[in-house]
N, C-alpha and C positions, 0 to 999 in steps of 0.2 A: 817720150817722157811725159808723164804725168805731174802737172803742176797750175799753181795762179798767178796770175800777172796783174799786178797791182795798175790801178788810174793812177797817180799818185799829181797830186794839187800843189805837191809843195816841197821845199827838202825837208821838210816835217814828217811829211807823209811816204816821203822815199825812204826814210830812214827808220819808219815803222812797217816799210812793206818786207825792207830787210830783216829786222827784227824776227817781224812772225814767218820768214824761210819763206817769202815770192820768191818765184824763181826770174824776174826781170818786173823793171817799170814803165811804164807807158807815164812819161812824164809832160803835163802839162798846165795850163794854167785856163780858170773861167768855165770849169764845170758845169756851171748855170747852163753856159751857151753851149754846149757838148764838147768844149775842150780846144784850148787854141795853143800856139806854139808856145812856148815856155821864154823866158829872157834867159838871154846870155849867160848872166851871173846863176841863173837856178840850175842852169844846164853844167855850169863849169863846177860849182861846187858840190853838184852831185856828185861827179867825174873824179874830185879830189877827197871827197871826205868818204864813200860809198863803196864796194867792190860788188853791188847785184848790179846786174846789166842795166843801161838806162837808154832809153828808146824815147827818146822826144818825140812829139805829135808837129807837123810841118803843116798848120792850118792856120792863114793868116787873121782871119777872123769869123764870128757865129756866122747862122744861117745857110746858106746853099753850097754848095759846091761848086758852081760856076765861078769861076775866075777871072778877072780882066786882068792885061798883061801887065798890069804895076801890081796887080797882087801877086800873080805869077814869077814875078821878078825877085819879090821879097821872098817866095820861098823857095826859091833857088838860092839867093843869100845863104837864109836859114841852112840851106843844105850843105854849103860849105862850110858853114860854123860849124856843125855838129861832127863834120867827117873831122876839122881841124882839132877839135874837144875830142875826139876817139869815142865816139857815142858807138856802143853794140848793133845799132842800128836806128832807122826812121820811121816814124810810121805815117800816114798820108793818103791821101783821094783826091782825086780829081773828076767831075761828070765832063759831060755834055748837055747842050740845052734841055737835047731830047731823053734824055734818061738814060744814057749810053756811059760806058766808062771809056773817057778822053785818054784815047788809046796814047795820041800823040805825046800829048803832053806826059803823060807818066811815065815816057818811056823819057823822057828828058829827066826826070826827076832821077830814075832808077841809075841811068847811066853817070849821072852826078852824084850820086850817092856812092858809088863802086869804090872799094870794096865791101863797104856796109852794104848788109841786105835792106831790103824794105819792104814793110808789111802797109796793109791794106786798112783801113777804118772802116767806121760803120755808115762811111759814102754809100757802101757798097748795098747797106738796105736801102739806101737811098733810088736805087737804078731800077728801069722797069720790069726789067725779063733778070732775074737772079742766077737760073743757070746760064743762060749766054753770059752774064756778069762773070759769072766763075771763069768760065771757059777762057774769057780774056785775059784775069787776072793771069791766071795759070802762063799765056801765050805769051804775058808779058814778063815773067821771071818773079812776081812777088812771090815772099815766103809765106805768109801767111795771113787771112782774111779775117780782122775782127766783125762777127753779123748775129745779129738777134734772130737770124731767120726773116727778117723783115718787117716782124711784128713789132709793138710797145715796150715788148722786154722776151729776152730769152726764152724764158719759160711758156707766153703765149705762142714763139714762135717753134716751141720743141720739134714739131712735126716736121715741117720746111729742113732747120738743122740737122735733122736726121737724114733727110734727104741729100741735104747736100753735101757732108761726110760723104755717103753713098756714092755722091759724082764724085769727090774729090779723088775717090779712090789714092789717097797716098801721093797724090801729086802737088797739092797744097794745103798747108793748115789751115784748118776750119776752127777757130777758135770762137766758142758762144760767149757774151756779154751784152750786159743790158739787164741791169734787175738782179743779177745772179750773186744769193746769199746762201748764209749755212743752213736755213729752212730749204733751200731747191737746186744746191751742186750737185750732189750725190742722183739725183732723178734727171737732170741735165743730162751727166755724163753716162748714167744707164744706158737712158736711152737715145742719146745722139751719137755713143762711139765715141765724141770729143774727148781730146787728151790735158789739153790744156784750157784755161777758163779764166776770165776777165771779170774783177773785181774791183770797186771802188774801196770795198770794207771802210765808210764813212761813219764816223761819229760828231757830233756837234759838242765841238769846245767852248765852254761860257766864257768868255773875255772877262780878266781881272779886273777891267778899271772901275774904280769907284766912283769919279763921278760921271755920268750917262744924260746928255741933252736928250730932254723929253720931248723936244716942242723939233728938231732939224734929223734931217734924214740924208746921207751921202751916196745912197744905192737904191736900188727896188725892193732889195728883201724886207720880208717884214721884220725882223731882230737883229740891228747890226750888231751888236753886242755878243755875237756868238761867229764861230767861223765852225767849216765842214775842216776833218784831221782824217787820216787813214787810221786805222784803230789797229797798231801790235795782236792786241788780243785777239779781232776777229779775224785778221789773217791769219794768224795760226789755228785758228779754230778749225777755218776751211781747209789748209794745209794738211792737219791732223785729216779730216775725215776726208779726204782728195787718196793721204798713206792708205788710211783702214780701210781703203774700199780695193785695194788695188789685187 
């Protein structure tokens, strides 16, 4: 099946992923940091207001992939929240110090997840050796691997993707993300064989309020006065040219 899976930041955003025809959402929250688990209530009301598949991200917080066993704990939590919510699935990574995929541990993850499948994050450009990274995955029953190829975004990584489609040979998804917009799907999926593609489709909402403290600041971005939305429009845009290319 040819289709996009939405980042989606919010039930804002899930609800625009639907709109423009994703075919599922990778739902979470803190984009800045590349995505962490979503609460409870985003997870639930996706669940109750939505019918596109919603696939929480099981990532306690930014930065590495190494885990100490009280973060490990929490997303075991998380894992039975989502299976109780009826989430379509998980998505998640776990390393090792050494750049390895923590075999052990995921396999804890997958087998608590059951019957949900679960899919793999962009841990996975994280690891040193990518095809042995594949290979595990595969050994360990994930569906499918979100990877840039390892690079900065998709696109630099086109080459790598290609190749690892090549390994994957039909034994797990290789889904490209990272950077990928309606300027460079159609050249993605040329040339990587990829079927399915991972999109944030972000737009910057200007926040209504009128009046805006000049002088205090609650975050590091530079304009808090605006927030990042999934944009309806550009997911259908990709959608559309994802159909016309098929």
């Amino acid at each position: 099946m040819t289709g996009l899976e939405v980042c989606a930041n919010s039930f804002s955003s899930a609800l625009a992923a639907q709109t423009g025809g994703a075919i599922r959402v990778e739902l979470c929250e803190n984009m800045a940091e590349g995505g962490t688990t979503p609460s409870f209530g985003q997870i639930k009301l996706c669940k109750e207001k939505l019918s596109i598949k919603i696939w929480p991200i099981i990532r306690p917080r930014g930065g590495d992939f190494l885990y100490s066993a009280d973060e490990f704990d929490l997303m075991k939590e998380d894992v039975k929240i989502c299976k109780e919510l009826g989430c379509s699935g998980i998505v998640t990574g776990v390393l090792l110090a050494n750049g390895e995929i923590d075999k052990g541990r995921c396999k804890v993850l997958i087998d608590l997840a059951y019957p949900m499948p679960v899919a793999f994050h962009r841990a996975f450009d994280m690891s040193k050796d990518l095809p042995r990274a594949l290979e595990d995955l595969i050994e360990l029953g994930f569906l499918r691997v979100l990877t840039s190829g390892g690079a900065e975004s998709a696109y630099k990584g086109i080459e790598t993707l290609e190749k690892l489609v090549k390994q994957a040979n039909g034994r797990i998804e290789i889904m490209p993300g990272a950077g990928i917009n309606e300027h460079n799907i159609l050249e993605i999926k040329d040339q990587t064989g990829a079927h399915t593609f991972h999109s944030s489709a972000r737009i910057k909402i200007k926040s209504k309020m009128k009046y805006k403290n000049p002088t205090s600041k609650m975050g590091s971005v530079e304009d808090e006065y605006q927030y990042d939305q999934t944009s309806a429009t550009l997911v259908k845009h990709m959608v559309n040219l994802l159909n016309s290319n098929l």
